[in-house]
OpenMM code with the backbone's topology and positions (N, CA, C; nanometers):
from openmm import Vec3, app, unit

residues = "UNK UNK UNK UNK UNK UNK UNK UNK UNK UNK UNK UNK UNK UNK UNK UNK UNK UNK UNK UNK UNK UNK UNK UNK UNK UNK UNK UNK UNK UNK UNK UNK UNK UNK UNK UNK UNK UNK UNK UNK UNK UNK UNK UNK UNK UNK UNK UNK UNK UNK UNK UNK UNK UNK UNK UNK UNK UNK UNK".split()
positions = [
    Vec3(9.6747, 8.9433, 8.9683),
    Vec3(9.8122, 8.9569, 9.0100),
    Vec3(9.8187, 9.0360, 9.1409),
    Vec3(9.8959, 8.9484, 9.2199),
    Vec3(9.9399, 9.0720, 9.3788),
    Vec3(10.0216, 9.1216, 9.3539),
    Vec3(10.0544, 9.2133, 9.4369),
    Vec3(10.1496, 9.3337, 9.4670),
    Vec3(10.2289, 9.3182, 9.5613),
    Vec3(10.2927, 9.2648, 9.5866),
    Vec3(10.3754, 9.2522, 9.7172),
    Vec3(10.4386, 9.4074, 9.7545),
    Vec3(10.3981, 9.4271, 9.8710),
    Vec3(10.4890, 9.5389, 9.9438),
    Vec3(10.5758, 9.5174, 10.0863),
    Vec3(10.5979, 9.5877, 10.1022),
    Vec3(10.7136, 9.5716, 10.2605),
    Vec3(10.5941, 9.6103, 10.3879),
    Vec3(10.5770, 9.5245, 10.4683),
    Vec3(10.4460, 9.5578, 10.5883),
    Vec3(10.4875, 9.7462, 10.6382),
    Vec3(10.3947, 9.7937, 10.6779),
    Vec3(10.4582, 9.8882, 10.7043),
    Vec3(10.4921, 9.8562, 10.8669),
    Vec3(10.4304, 9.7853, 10.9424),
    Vec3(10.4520, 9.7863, 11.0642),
    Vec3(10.5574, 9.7031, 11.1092),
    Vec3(10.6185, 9.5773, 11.0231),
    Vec3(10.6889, 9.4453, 11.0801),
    Vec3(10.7829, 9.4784, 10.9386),
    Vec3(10.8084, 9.5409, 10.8669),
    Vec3(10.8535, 9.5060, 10.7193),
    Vec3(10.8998, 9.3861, 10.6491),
    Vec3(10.7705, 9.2431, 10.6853),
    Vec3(10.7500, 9.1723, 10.6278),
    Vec3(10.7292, 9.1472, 10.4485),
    Vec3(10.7203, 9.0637, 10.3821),
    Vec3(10.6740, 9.1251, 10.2400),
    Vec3(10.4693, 9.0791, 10.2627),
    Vec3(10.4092, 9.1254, 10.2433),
    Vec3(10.2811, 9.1051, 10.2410),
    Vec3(10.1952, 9.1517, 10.0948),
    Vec3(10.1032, 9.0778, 10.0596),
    Vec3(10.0375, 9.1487, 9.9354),
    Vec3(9.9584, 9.2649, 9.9796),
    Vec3(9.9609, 9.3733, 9.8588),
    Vec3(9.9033, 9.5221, 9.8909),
    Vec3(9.7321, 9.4488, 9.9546),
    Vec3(9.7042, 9.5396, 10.0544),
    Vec3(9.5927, 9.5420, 10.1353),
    Vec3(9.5122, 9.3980, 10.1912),
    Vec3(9.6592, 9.2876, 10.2120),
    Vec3(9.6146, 9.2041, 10.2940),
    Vec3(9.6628, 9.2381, 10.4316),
    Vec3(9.6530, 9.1674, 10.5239),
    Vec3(9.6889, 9.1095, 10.6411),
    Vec3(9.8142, 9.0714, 10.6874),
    Vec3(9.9121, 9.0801, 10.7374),
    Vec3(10.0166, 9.0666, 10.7191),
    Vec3(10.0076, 8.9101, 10.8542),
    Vec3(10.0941, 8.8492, 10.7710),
    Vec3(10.0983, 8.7191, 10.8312),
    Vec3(10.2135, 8.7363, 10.9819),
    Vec3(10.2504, 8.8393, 10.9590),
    Vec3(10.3757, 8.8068, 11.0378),
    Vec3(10.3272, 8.8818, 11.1927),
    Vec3(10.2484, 9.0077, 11.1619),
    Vec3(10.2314, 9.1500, 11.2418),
    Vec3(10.1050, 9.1104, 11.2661),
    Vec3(9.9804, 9.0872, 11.1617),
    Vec3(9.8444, 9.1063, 11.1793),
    Vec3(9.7580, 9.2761, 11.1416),
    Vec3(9.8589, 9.3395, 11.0563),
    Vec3(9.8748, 9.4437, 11.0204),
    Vec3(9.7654, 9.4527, 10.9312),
    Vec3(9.6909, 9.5094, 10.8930),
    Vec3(9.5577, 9.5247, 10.7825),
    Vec3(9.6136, 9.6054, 10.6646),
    Vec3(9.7212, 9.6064, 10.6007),
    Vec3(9.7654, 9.7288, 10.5460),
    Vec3(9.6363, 9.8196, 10.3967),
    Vec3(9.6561, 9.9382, 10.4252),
    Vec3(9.5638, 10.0240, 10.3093),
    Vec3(9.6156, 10.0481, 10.2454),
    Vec3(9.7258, 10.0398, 10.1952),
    Vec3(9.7842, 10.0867, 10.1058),
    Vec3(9.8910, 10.2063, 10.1015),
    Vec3(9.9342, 10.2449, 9.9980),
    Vec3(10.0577, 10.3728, 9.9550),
    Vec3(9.9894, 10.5050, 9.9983),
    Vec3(9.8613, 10.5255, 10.0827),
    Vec3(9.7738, 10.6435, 10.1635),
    Vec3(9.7326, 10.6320, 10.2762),
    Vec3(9.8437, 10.5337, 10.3304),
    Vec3(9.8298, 10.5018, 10.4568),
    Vec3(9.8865, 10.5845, 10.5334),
    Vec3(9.8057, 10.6284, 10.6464),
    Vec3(9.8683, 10.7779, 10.7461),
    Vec3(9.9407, 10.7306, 10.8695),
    Vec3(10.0178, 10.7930, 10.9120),
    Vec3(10.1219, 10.7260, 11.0602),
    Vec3(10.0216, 10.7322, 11.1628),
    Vec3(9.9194, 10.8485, 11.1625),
    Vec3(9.8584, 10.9141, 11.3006),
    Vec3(9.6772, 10.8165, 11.3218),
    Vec3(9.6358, 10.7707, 11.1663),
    Vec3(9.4620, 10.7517, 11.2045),
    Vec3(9.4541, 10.6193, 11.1381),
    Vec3(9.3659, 10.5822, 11.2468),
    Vec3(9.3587, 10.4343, 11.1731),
    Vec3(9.2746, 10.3828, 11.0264),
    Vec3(9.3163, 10.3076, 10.9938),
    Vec3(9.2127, 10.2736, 10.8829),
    Vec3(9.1814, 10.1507, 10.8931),
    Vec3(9.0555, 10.1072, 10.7824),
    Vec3(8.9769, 9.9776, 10.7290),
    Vec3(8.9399, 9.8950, 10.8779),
    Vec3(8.9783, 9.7856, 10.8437),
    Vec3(8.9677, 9.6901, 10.9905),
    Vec3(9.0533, 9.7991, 11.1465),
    Vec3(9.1502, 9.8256, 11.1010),
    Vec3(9.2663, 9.8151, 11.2215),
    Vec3(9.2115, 9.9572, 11.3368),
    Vec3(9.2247, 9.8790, 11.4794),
    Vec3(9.1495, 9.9891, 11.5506),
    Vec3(9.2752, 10.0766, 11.5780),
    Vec3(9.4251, 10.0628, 11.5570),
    Vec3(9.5016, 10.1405, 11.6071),
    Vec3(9.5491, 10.2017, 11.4934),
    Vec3(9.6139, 10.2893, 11.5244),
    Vec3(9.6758, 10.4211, 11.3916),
    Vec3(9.8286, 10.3061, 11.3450),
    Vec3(9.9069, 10.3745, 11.2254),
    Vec3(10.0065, 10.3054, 11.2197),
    Vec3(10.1073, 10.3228, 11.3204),
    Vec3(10.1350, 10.4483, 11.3964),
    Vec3(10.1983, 10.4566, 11.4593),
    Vec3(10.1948, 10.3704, 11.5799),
    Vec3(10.0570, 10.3848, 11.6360),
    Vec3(10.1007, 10.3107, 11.7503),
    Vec3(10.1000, 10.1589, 11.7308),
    Vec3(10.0420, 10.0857, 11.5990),
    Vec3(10.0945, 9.9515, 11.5637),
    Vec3(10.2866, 9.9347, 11.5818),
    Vec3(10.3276, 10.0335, 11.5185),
    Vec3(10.4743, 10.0159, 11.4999),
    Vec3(10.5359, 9.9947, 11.6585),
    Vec3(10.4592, 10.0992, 11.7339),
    Vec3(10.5157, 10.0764, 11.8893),
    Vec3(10.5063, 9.9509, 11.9534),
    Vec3(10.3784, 9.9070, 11.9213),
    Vec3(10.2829, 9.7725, 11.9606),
    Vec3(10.3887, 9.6908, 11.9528),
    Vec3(10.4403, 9.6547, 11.8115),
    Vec3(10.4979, 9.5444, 11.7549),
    Vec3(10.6236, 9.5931, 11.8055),
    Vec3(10.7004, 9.6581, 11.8464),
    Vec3(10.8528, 9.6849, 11.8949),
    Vec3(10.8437, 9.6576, 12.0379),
    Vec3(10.7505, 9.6644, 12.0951),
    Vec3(10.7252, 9.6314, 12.2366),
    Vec3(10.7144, 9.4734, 12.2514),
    Vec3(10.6426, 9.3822, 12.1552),
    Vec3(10.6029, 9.2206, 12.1475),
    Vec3(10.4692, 9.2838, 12.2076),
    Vec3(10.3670, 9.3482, 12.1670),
    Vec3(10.2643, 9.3876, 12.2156),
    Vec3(10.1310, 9.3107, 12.1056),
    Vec3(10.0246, 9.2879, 12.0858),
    Vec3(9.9939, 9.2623, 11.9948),
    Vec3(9.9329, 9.3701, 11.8916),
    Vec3(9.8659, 9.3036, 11.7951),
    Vec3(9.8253, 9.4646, 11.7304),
    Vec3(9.6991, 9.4728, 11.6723),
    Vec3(9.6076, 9.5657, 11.6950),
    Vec3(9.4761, 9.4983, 11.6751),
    Vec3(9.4319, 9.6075, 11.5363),
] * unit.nanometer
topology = app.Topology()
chain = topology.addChain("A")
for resn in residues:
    res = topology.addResidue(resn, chain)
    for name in ("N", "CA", "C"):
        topology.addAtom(name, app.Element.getBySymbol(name[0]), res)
């Protein structure tokens, strides 16, 4: 069974610790930090959120 959550970066619905179809977001989960990146994603959440408010991409 998935988990659907809200992306944190695009607030798409995405399943817990996929990929977000919409953003490209890697999400880690409910210990995910604003400032350091995790798993795949080379940028922190924060600056994803900027990324994606800009039309920037997000890696």
């Amino acid at each position: 069974m998935n988990l659907k959550i809200k992306c944190p970066v695009c607030g798409e619905s995405v399943d817990k610790f996929d990929i977000c179809d919409n953003c490209g977001w890697q999400n880690s989960g409910p210990d995910e930090k604003e400032t350091d990146p995790k798993g795949p994603n080379k940028m922190s959440l924060n600056e994803a959120k900027i990324a994606y408010n800009e039309g920037k991409e997000i890696n």
